[in-house]
C-alpha positions, -999 to +999 in steps of 0.1 A: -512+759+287-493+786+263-524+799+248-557+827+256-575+822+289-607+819+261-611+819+223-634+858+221-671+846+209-667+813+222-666+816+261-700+819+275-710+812+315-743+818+312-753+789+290-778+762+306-746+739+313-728+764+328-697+751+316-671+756+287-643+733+278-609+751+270-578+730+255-544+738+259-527+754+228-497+747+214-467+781+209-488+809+189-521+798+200-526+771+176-550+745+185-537+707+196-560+686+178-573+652+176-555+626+198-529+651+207-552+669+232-532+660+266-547+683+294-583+702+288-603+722+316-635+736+319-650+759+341-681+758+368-707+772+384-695+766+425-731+755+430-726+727+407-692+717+419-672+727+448-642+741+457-610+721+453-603+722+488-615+682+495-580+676+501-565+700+520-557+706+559-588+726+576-568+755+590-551+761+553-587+763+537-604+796+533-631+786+556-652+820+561-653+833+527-673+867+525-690+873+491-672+885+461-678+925+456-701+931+426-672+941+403-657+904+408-693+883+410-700+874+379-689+839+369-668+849+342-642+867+361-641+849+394-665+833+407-662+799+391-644+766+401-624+746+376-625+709+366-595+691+346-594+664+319-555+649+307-544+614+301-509+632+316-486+622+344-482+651+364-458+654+396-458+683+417-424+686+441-415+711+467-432+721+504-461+726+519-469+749+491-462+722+466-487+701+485-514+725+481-508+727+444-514+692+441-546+688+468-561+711+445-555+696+414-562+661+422-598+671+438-601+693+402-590+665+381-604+635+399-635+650+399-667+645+419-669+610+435-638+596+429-623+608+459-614+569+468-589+571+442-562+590+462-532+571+482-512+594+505-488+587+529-480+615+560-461+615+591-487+630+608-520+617+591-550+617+608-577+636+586-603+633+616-582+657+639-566+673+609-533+663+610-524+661+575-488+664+565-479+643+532-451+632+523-462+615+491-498+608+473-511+597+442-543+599+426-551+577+405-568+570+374-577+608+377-608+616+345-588+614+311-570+584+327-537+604+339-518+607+373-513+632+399-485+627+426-469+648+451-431+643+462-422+670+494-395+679+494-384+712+511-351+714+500-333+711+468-328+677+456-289+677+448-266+642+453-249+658+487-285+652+503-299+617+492-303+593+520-292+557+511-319+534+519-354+535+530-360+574+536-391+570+557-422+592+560-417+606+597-412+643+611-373+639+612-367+629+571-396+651+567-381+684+575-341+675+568-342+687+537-333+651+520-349+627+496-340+586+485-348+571+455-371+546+471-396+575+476-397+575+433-398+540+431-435+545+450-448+569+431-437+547+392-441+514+407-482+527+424-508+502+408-530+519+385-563+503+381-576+512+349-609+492+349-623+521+369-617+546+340-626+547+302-595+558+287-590+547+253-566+514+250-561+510+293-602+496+303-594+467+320-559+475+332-541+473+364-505+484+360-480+508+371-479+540+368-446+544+350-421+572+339-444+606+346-449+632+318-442+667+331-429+679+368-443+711+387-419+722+411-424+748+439-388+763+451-389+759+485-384+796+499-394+794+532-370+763+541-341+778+518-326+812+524-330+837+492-291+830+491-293+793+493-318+791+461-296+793+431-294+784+397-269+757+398-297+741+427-322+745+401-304+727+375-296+700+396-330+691+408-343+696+380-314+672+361-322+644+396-358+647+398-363+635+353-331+610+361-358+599+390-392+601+375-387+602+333-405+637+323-399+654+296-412+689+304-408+709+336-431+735+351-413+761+378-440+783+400-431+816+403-420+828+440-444+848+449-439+884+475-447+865+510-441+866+546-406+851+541-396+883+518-387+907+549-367+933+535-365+955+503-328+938+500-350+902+498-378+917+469-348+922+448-334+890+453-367+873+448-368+890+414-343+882+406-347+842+410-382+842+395-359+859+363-337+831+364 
């Protein structure tokens, strides 16, 4: 979205629906229009629909949240939760970070509900006691009739790491670093069924989800050394992951100041890859 958080005179919280619907905007905050609108959100009261944390391992959520101070309350700065609208497919690739990215998005873009329409696959997935590690999920026909997937991966995808074969969902090819090309082949060849969902020209559907639209990827930092995260890496992954999975537009997170930056010597480097 490459536009204003809100249009001024048009963003109002306190309306009886409690709810405004922003669109993305193209370069200079020109307005998509028509049937070019790909990806729309609105905002919510939390009262009238939750926190996009349906998805996500107990001990990650933010389970004892005091109250917002007064300064922050009000619904328009931060108190609000977010659903998401877009006939995209998205994929979101990178750790457990990545993950959390996409558990979030595909409770906000599914919406209330539909949680049934979400495949994942873990090494260690048992929701009841909390033991939720993904490897891979989908959700599927999220509200706009698009796609969310997750592909974890916590290193770089580059050809001296891809695993010839089956590269199977289980603690060891979990945490090697690697990735195989059957692990895209599930998330293109994942049955759709459209009959579930409205979307213009796919009622009545069940079919593949296909080449994806746009790829969110979170640099693993964490996994990877400061010094093992590098441009070249970048490119490559970047160059494997649309030979893989057919985008055409790539999203990189920003790495944030964390835990894994120790030292002043690791700030600089950190700044220096999120100015790559």
């Amino acid at each position: 979205i490459d536009g204003p958080f809100c249009h001024p005179g048009d963003f109002k919280l306190d309306d009886a629906d409690a709810t405004e619907r922003i669109i993305a905007t193209r370069v200079g905050g020109r307005l998509w229009r028509g049937n070019e609108i790909r990806i729309s959100f609105r905002l919510h009261d939390p009262n009238d629909f939750p926190y996009p944390d349906v998805f996500s391992k107990r001990n990650y959520r933010c389970g004892d949240r005091p109250p917002l101070p007064p300064s922050l309350a009000n619904r328009t700065i931060l108190n609000f939760t977010t659903s998401i609208y877009t006939d995209l497919r998205i994929a979101f690739m990178g750790d457990s970070i990545a993950a959390q990215f996409a558990q979030a998005f595909d409770f906000a873009a599914l919406g209330l509900g539909n949680e049934g329409r979400r495949w994942a696959q873990g090494y260690r997935y048992n929701p009841a006691l909390d033991w939720v590690s993904e490897c891979l999920s989908i959700s599927a026909p999220v509200v706009g009739g698009g796609v969310s997937a997750l592909w974890r991966i916590t290193g770089l995808m580059s050809a001296s790491n891809r695993k010839s074969g089956d590269y199977h969902c289980d603690r060891d090819h979990h945490n090697d670093k690697g990735w195989g090309e059957d692990q895209a082949l599930t998330l293109m060849d994942h049955p759709v069924d459209y009959r579930v969902d409205g979307a213009e020209g796919k009622t009545g559907q069940t079919q593949p989800v296909g080449a994806y639209d746009a790829f969110v990827m979170r640099v693993p930092h964490g996994w990877l050394s400061l010094d093992q995260i590098t441009r070249e890496g970048i490119v490559e992954q970047i160059t494997l992951a649309g030979r893989h999975l057919g985008f055409s537009t790539v999203v990189i997170s920003t790495l944030p100041l964390c835990n894994n930056a120790v030292s002043r010597a690791d700030w600089i480097k950190l700044f220096k890859i999120n100015g790559m």
